[in-house]
PATI-33163 format. One line per field, with one value per residue (C-alpha): z, y, x; residue in three letters; residue number from 0. Coordinates in nm, 2 decimals, decimal comma. Layout:
BEGIN
pz	(Z/...)
py	(Y/...)
px	(X/...)
r	(ALA/...)
k	(NUM/...)
This chain:
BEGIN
pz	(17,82/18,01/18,04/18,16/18,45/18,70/18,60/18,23/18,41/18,51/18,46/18,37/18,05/17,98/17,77/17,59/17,48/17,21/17,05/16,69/16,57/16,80/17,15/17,19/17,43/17,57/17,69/17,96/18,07/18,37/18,49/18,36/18,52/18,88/18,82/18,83/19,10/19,30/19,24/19,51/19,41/19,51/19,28/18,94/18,73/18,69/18,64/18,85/18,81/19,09/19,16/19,08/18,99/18,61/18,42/18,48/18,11/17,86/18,03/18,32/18,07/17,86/18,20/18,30/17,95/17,95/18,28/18,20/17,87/18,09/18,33/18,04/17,82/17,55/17,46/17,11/17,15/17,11/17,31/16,96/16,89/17,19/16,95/16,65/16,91/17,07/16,71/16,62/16,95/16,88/16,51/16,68/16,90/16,64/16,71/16,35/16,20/16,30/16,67/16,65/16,47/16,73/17,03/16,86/16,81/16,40/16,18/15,90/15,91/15,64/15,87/16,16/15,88/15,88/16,28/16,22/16,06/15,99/16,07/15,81/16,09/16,08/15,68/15,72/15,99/15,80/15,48/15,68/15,88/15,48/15,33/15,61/15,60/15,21/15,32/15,23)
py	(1,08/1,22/0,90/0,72/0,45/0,33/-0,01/0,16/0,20/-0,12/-0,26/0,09/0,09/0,26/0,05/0,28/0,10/0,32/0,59/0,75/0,42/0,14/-0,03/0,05/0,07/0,35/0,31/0,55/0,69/0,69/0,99/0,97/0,65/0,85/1,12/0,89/0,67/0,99/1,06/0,97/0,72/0,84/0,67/0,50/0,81/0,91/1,27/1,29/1,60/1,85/1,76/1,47/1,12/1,11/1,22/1,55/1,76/1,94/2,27/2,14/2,06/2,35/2,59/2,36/2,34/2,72/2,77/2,52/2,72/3,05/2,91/2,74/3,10/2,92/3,08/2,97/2,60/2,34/2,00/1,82/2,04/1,80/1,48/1,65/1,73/1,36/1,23/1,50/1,44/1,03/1,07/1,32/1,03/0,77/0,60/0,43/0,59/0,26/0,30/0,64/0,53/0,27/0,54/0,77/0,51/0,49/0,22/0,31/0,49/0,70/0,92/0,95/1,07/1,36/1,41/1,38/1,72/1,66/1,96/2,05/1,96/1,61/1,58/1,73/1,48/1,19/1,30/1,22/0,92/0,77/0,97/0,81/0,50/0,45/0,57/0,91)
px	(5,88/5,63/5,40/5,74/5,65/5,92/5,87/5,95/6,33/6,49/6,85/6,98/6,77/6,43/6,20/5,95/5,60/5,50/5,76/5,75/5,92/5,71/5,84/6,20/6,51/6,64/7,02/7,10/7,45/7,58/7,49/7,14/7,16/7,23/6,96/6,72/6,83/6,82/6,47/6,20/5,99/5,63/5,41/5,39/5,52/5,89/5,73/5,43/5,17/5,16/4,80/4,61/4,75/4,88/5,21/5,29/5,18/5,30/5,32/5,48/5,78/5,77/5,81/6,14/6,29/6,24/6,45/6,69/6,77/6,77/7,00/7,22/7,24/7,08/6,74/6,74/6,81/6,49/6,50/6,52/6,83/6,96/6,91/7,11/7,37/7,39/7,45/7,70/7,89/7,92/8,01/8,24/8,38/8,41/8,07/7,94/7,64/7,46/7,57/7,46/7,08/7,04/7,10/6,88/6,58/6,57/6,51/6,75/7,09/6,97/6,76/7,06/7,21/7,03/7,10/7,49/7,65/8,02/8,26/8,53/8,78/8,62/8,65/9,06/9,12/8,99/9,14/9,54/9,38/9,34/9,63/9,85/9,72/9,78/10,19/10,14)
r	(UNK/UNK/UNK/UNK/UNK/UNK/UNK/UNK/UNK/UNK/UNK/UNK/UNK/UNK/UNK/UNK/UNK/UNK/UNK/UNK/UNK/UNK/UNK/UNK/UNK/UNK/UNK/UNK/UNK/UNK/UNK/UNK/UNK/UNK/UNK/UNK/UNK/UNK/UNK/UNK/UNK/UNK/UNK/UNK/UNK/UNK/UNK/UNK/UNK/UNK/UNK/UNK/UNK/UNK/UNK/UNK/UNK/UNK/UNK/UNK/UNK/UNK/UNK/UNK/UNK/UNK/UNK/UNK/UNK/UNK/UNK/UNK/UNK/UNK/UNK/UNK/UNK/UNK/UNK/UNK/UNK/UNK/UNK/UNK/UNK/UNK/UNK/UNK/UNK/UNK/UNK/UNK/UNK/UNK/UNK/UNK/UNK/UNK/UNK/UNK/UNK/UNK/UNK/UNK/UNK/UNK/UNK/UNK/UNK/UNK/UNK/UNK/UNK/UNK/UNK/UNK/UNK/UNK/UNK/UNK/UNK/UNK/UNK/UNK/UNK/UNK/UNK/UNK/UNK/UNK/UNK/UNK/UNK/UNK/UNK/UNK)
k	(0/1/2/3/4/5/6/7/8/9/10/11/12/13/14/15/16/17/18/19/20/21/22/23/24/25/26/27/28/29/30/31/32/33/34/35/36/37/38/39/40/41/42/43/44/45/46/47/48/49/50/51/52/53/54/55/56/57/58/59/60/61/62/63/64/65/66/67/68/69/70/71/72/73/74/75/76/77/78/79/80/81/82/83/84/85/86/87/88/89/90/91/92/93/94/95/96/97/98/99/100/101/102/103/104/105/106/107/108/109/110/111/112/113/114/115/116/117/118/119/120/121/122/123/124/125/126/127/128/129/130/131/132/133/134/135)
């Protein structure tokens, strides 16, 4: 994310050249969507370095993860926490498990299903969706 270009952000999408799983599209909410509408545009990279004229590095995002956690109350919590997190929230939703691998940039459902983790509320809700819908 840190080698993002603008021209790697058009029509509300981000299309990544190279990520753990090859060229791929990132679809963007809304409100991500906004963020980065709001962002000056000052040169080629979405997240310019302080000095020079590349990406900004790794450093630069480990210092704003850490005060984002800070400010958040959650010391503990890793940015790839975030992806588990996404995936639980859209099973949560109703999303299918290939919706869900799509959004998350995998090639098989077999490794979002990894990502998801199923409450015990989700598994007791289901089990009346089914009882219900067999009359009972």
């Amino acid at each position: 994310m840190l080698t993002l270009r603008w021209s790697d952000y058009r029509a509300g999408r981000l299309f990544l050249r190279d990520s753990k799983s090859g060229p791929r599209t990132v679809w963007l909410s809304g409100a991500a969507r906004d963020m980065l509408d709001a962002i000056e545009r000052g040169g080629a990279w979405d997240f310019p370095a302080r000095r020079g004229h590349g990406p900004a590095g790794p450093m630069w995002l480990r210092h704003f993860w850490r005060r984002v956690r800070i400010e958040a109350g959650l010391p503990d919590v890793r940015l790839h926490d975030l992806r588990h997190a996404h995936a639980t929230f859209a099973l949560r939703q109703g999303e299918s498990i290939l919706a869900i691998a799509r959004l998350l940039g995998h090639r098989t459902p077999v490794t979002t299903l990894k990502y998801t983790h199923l409450a015990d509320s989700m598994v007791r809700e289901a089990t009346e969706t089914v009882a219900a819908a067999l009359g009972g």
